[in-house]
C-alpha positions as CSV (number, residue, x, y, z in Angstrom):
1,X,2.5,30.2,48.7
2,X,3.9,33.6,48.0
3,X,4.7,34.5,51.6
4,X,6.4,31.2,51.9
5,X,9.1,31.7,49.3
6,X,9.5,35.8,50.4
7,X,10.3,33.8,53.9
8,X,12.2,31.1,52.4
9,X,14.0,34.2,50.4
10,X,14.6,36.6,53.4
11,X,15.4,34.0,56.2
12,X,19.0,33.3,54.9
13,X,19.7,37.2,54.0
14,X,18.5,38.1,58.0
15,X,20.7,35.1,59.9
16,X,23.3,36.4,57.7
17,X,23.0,40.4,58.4
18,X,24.7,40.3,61.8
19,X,28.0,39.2,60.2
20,X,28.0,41.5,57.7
21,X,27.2,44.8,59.3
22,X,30.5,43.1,61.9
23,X,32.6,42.9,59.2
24,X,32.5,46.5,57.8
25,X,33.2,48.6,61.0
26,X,37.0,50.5,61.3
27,X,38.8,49.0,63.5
28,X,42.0,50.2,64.8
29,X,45.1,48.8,63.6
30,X,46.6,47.4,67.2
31,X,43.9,45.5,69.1
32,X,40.5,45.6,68.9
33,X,37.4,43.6,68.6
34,X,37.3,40.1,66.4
35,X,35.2,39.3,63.3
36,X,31.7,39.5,65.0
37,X,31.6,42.7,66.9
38,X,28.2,43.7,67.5
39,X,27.2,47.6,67.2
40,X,23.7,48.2,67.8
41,X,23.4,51.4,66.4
42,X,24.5,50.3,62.8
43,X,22.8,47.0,63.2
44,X,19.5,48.4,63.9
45,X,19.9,50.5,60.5
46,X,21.0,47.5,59.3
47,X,17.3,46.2,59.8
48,X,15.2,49.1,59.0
49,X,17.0,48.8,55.0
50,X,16.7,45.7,55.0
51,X,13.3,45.3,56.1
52,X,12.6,48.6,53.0
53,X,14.4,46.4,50.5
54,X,12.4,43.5,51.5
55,X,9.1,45.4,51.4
56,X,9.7,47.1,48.3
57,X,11.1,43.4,46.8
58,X,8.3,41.6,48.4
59,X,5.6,44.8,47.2
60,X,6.7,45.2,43.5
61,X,9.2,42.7,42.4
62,X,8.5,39.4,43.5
63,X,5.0,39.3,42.4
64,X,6.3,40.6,39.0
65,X,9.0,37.8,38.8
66,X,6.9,35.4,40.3
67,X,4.2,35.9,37.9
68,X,6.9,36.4,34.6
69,X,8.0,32.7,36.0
70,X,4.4,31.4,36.5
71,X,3.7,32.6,32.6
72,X,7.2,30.9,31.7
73,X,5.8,27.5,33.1
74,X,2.9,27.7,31.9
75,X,3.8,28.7,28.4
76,X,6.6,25.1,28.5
77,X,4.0,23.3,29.9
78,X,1.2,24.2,26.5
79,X,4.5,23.8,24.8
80,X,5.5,20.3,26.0
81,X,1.5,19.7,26.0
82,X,0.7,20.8,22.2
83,X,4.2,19.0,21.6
84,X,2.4,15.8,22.9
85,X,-0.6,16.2,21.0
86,X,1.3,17.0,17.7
87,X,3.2,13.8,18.3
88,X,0.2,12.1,19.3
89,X,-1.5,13.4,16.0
90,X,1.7,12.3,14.2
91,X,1.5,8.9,15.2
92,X,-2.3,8.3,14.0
93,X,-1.2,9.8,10.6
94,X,1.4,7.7,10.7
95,X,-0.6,4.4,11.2
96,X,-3.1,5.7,8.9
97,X,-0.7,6.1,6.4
98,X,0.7,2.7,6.8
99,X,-2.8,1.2,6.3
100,X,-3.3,3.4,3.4
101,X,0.3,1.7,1.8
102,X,-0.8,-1.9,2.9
103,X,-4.3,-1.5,1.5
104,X,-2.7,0.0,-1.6
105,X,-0.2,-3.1,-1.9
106,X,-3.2,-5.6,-1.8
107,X,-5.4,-3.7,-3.9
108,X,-2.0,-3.2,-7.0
109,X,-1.6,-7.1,-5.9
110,X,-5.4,-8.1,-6.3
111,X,-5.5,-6.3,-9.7
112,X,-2.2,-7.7,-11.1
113,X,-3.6,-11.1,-9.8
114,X,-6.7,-10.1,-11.3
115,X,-5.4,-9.2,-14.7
116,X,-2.6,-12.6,-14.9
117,X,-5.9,-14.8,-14.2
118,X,-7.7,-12.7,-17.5
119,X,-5.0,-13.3,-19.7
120,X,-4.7,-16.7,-18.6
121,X,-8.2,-17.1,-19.2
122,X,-8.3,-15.2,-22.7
123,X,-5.3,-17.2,-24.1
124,X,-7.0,-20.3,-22.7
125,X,-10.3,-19.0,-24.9
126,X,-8.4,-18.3,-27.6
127,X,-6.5,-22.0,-27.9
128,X,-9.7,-23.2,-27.3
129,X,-11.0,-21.2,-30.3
130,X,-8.6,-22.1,-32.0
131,X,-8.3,-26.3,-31.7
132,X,-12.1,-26.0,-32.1
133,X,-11.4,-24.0,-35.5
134,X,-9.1,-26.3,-36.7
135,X,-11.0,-29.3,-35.5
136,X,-13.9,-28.1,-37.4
137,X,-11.9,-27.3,-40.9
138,X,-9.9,-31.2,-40.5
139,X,-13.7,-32.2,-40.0
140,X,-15.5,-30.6,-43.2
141,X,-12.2,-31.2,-45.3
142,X,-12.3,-34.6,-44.3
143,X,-15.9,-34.6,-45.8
144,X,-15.1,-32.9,-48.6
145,X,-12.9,-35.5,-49.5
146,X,-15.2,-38.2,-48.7
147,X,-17.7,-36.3,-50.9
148,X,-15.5,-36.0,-53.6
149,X,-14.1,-39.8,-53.0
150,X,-17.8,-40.6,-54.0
151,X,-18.6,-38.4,-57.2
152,X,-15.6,-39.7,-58.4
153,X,-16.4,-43.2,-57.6
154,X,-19.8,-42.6,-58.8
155,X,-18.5,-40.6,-62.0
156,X,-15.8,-43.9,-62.5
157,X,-18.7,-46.0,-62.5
158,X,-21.0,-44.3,-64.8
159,X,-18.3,-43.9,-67.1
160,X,-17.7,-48.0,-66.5
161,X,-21.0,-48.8,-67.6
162,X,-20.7,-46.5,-70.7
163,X,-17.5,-47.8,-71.7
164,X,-19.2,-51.6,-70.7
165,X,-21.9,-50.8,-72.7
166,X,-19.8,-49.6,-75.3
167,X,-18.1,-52.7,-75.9
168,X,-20.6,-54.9,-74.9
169,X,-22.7,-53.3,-78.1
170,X,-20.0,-53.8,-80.2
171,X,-19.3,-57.3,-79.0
172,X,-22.6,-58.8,-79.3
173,X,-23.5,-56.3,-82.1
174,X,-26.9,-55.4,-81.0
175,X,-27.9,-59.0,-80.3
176,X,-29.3,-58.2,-76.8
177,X,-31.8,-54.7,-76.3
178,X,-30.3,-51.6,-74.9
179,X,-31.5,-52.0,-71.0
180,X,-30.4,-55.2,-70.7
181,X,-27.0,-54.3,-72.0
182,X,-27.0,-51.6,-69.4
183,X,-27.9,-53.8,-66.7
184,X,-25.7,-56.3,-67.6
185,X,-23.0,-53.7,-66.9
186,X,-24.0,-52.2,-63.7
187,X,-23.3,-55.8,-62.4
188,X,-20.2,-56.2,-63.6
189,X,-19.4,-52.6,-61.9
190,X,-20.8,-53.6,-58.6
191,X,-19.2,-56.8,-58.7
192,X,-16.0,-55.2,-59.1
193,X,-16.4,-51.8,-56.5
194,X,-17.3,-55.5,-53.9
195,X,-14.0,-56.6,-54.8
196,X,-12.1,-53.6,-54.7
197,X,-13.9,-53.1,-50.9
């Protein structure tokens, strides 16, 4: 590979000696040889420093450029390589990122959801609670009453017979005994609480 580029490098400057080494000879004002006058002599020197410069090129200097511009392509090619890699390595923590944001959307969204279906729930409880409350106080003031409706009733009654009796002893002026006075009056009390019903 190396002696194919010191040719490739030395062909062009050895076609091209011959018309150099012309062109620098004196030549005499009035006449004279053209462009591509040939001298042997100077040619052949010609060839001997050129052949020097090419060995001492081809010796010391090529292999040092050629080996400064192998390590400068092989340090762009890591470069371009670990450039690759890092993008590469970019675009996993990318994705990974993006699945971290989705999975931390549904999860924020699973536990608002979560937490709107609780307090749904808890105020449904507490309505609940709350009609069952006030169902149970309508229930046990509504027997209260009813409890109350009675003693009074029974209370009205008692105090009916009394007031029966009462006037029933004064009336008949103690012509009939005490129990049948008393009797007498609870019927007229029931027969009027039937009527009242």
């Amino acid at each position: 590979m190396r002696v194919l580029k010191l040719i490739a490098l030395a062909l062009p400057v050895l076609l091209a000696a011959p018309a150099f080494a012309a062109g620098g000879v004196n030549h005499d004002q009035h006449g004279g040889a053209g462009v591509l006058q040939f001298l042997p002599n100077v040619l052949f020197w010609e060839y001997i420093a050129f052949g020097i410069i090419l060995v001492v090129l081809g010796g010391f200097v090529f292999p040092k450029l050629f080996k400064q511009l192998d390590a400068r392509q092989k340090g762009i090619q890591d470069a371009l390589d670990k450039a690759d890699q890092v993008r590469a390595e970019a675009e996993v923590l990318l994705k990974k990122h993006e699945d971290l944001m989705r999975r931390a959307n549904d999860d924020a969204k699973k536990i608002t959801d979560e937490a709107v279906a609780a307090g749904k729930q808890a105020r449904e409880k507490i309505e609940q609670a709350g009609q069952q409350a006030a169902q149970e106080l309508k229930q046990r003031a509504e027997r209260e009453v009813e409890l109350m409706t009675r003693k009074a009733e029974a209370e009205l009654r008692e105090r009916a017979v009394e007031l029966a009796l009462l006037a029933a002893g004064k009336v008949l002026e103690r012509s009939i005994s005490e129990d049948d006075q008393r009797r007498l009056a609870r019927e007229v009390v029931e027969k009027a609480a039937a009527m009242r019903n």
